[in-house]
C-alpha positions in Angstrom: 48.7 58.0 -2.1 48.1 60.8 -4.9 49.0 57.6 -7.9 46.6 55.2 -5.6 43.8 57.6 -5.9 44.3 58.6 -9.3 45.2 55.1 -10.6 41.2 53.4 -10.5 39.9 56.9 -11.7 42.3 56.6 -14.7 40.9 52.8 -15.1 37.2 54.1 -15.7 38.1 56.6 -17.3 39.6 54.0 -20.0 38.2 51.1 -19.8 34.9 51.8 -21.7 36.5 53.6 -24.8 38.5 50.3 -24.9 36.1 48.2 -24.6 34.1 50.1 -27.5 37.0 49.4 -30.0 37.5 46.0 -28.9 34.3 45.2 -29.8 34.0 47.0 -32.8 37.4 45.0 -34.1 35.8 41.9 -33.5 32.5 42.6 -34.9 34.0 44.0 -37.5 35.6 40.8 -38.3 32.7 38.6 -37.8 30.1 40.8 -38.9 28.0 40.7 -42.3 26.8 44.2 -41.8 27.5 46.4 -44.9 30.6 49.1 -44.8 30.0 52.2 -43.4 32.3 55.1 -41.4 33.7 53.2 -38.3 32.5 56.1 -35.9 34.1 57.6 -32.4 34.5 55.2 -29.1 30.7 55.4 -27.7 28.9 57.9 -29.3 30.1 56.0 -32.7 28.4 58.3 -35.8 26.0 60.3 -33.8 28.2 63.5 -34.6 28.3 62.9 -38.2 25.0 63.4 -38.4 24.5 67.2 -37.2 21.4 68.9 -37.6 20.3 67.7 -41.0 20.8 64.4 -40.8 19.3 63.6 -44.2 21.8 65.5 -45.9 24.5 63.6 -43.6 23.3 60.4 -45.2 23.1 61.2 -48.2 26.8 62.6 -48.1 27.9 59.1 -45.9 26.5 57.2 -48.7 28.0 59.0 -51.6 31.5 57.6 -50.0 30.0 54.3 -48.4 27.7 53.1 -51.0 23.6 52.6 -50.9 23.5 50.1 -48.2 25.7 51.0 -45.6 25.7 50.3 -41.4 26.0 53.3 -38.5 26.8 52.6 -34.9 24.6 55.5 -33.3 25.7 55.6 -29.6 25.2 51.5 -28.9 22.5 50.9 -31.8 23.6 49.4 -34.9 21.1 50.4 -37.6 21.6 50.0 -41.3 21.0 53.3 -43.8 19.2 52.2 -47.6 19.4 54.9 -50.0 18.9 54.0 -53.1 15.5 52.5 -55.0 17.2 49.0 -55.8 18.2 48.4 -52.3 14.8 50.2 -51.0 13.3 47.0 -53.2 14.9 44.8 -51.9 14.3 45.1 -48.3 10.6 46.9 -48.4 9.4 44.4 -51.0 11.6 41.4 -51.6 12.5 40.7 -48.1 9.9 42.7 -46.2 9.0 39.8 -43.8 12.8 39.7 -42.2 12.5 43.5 -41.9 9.1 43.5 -40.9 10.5 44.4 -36.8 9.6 47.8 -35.1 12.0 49.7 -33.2 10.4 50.9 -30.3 11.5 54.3 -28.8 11.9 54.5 -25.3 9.0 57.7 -25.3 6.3 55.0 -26.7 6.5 52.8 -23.9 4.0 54.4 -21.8 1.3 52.4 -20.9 2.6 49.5 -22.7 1.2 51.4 -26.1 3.9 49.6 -27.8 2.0 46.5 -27.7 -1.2 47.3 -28.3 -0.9 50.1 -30.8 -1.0 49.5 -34.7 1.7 51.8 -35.6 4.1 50.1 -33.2 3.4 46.8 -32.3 5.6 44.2 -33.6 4.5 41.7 -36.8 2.4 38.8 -35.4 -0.8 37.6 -34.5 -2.1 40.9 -32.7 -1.2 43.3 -35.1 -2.5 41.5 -37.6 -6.0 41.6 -36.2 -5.7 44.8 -35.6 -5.0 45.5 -39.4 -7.8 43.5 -39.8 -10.1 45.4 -38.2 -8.6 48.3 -39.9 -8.6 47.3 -43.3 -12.1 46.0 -42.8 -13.8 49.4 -41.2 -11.7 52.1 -41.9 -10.1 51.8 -45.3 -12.6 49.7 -47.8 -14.3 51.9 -50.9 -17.3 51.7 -49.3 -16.5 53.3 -45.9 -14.3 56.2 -47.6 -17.4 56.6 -49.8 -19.7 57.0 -46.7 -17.1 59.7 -45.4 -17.1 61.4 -48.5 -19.5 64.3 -47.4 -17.4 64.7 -43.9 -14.3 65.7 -46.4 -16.5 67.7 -48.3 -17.6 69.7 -45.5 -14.3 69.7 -43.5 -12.5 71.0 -46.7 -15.5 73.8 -47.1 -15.4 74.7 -43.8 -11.4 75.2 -44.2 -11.9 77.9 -47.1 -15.0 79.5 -45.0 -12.3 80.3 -42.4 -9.2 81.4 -44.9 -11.8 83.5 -47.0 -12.8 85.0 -43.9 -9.9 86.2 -42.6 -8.4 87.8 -45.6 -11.8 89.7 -45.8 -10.9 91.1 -42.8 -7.2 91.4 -43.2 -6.1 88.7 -40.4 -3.3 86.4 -41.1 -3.5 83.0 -41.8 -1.6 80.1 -40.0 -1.9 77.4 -43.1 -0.5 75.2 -41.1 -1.9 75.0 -37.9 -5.7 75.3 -40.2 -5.1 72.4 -42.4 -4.0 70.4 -38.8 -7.1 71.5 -37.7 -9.3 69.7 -40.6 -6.8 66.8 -40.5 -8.0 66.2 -36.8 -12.0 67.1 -37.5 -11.4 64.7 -40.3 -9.6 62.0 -38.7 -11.8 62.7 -35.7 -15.0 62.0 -37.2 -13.9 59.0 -38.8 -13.1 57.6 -35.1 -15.7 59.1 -33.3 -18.2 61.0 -35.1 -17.0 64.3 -33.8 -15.2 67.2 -34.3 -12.5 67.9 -32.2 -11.0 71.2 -33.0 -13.1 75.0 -34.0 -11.5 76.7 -36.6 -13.4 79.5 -36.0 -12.1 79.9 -32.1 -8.9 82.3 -31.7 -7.7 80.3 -29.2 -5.6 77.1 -30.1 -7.9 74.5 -28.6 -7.2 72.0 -26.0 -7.4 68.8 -27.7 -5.1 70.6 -30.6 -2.5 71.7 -28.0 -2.3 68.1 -26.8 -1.9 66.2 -29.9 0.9 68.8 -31.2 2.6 69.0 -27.6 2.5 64.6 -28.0 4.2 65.1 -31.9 6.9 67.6 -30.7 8.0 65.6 -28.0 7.5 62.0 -29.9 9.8 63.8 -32.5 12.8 64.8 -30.4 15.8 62.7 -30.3 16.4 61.0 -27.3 19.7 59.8 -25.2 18.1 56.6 -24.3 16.9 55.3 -27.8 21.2 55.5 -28.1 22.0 54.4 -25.1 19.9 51.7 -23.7 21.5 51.8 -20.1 20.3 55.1 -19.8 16.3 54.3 -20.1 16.0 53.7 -16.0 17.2 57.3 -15.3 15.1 58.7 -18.2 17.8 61.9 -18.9 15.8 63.8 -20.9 12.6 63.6 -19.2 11.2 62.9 -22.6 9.4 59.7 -21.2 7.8 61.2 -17.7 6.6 64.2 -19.8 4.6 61.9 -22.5 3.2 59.9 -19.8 1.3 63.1 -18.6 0.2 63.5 -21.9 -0.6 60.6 -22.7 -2.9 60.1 -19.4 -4.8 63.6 -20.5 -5.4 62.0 -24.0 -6.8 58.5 -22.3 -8.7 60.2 -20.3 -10.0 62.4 -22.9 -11.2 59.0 -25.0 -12.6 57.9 -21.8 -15.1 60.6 -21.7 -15.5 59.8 -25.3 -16.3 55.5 -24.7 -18.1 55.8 -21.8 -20.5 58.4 -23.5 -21.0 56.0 -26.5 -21.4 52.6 -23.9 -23.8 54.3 -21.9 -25.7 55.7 -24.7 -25.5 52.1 -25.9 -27.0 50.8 -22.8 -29.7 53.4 -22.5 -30.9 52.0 -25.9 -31.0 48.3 -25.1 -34.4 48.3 -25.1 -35.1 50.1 -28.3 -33.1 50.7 -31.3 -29.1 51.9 -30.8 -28.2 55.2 -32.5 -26.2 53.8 -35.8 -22.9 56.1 -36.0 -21.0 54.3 -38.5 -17.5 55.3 -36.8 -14.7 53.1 -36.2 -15.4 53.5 -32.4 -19.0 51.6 -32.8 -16.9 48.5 -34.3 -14.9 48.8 -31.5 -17.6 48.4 -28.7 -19.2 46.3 -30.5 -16.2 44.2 -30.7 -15.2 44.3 -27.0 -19.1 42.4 -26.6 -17.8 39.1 -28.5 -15.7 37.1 -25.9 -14.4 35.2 -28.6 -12.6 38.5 -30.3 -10.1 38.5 -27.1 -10.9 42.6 -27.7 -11.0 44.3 -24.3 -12.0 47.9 -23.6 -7.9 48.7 -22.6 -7.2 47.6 -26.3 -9.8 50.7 -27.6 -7.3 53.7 -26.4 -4.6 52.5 -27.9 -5.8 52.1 -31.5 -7.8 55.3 -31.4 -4.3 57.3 -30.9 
């Protein structure tokens, strides 16, 4: 009875790290992926990489050459580190590596599709570069902003200057994060976001850094697909509550600016000049296709 038991447990036990090198045999074979270190039975080169994985590469690709394919966990993904091969796919063949991998943490709230960092090459993301290009990044718009840098970066040294006068230390950091939000802030939404001048870290600061810590941290489910349902980590629950907070922060935000808007119909609306006004106004034009849903997304 005791070799019955023990005889499916063994079977499990096996059969996956078998499978692994079965199919890493045969796609070796028929594979036109570049060399690189064949890896351990599911977890593949995850190990190699340790805690400074760009000093893991760079050593991988001093034995494997400047183009060179990692299995990490169940992903195959393909390490250029050199400028001639970083031509070649960012410039000479940017259109068949023009994909997004989307992390498991991103997929709250579908943000994946409707954001312009991560939504995939076609006719949406396009618009939304667009729309971008257009009202956010043209010489006359950074021209127009050119006082709100002025005065952010002024307002910076105010609050260094002041605190060595007084003999306080000075978290660089967390200040020049501070004007980097005011700034990109008041590009959005004609606002500041953050008080340099408060001892306390801020709400809306705390958010956005809590989001970047946890968007940062490597997760078992970006590895192993088959893993996503169960969410291991917690990494994707946990950014849905922050994400909510931050939607609803830019929903106090919208619904301020549309019901200013509205109050104006009958005389002349308040000209802000932020990307948020082009926005609105965009979500008016039926033939745009531009909702209100699609304004969260793009402001994050």
């Amino acid at each position: 009875m005791a070799e019955l038991s023990t005889g499916p447990i063994l079977w499990l036990c096996t059969l996956p790290p078998s499978l692994y090198l079965f199919n890493l045999i045969i796609f070796r074979k028929t594979s036109k992926l570049p060399l690189g270190p064949v890896g351990f039975p599911v977890v593949g080169s995850l190990l190699e990489l340790g805690r400074m994985p760009n000093e893991s590469l760079t050593r991988l690709s001093q034995l494997h050459g400047p183009l060179m394919a990692l299995q990490l966990g169940f992903i195959t993904t393909v390490v250029v580190s050199s400028a001639e091969m970083a031509e070649q796919v960012l410039h000479k063949h940017d259109q068949a590596f023009a994909g997004r991998t989307v992390r498991d943490v991103v997929t709250v709230f579908d943000y994946h599709h409707h954001s312009l960092v991560f939504s995939q090459n076609g006719t949406r993301w396009r618009e939304l570069r667009r729309i971008c290009n257009m009202e956010l990044f043209t010489p006359k718009r950074l021209d127009i902003l050119a006082g709100v840098r002025q005065e952010k970066v002024q307002a910076l040294l105010r609050h260094v200057h002041k605190a060595c006068a007084a003999g306080h230390s000075v978290d660089i950091g967390l200040c020049a994060f501070g004007t980097t939000l005011n700034l990109v802030a008041n590009t959005i939404f004609s606002k500041d976001v953050v008080d340099l001048e408060s001892e306390s870290a801020g709400g809306f600061k705390n958010l956005l850094w809590e989001i970047l810590d946890l968007n940062a941290k490597p997760n078992l489910s970006d590895f192993f697909p088959a893993l996503r349902w169960a969410d291991p980590q917690c990494l994707r629950r946990r950014n849905t509550t922050l994400i909510k907070r931050l939607y609803d922060a830019f929903d106090q935000v919208i619904d301020k600016r549309m019901e200013s808007d509205a109050a104006a119909k009958g005389g002349e609306k308040k000209k802000h000049g932020d990307l948020l006004e082009v926005l609105v106004e965009l979500t008016r034009e039926p033939s745009s296709g531009f909702t209100r849903e699609n304004i969260r997304p793009l402001l994050t």
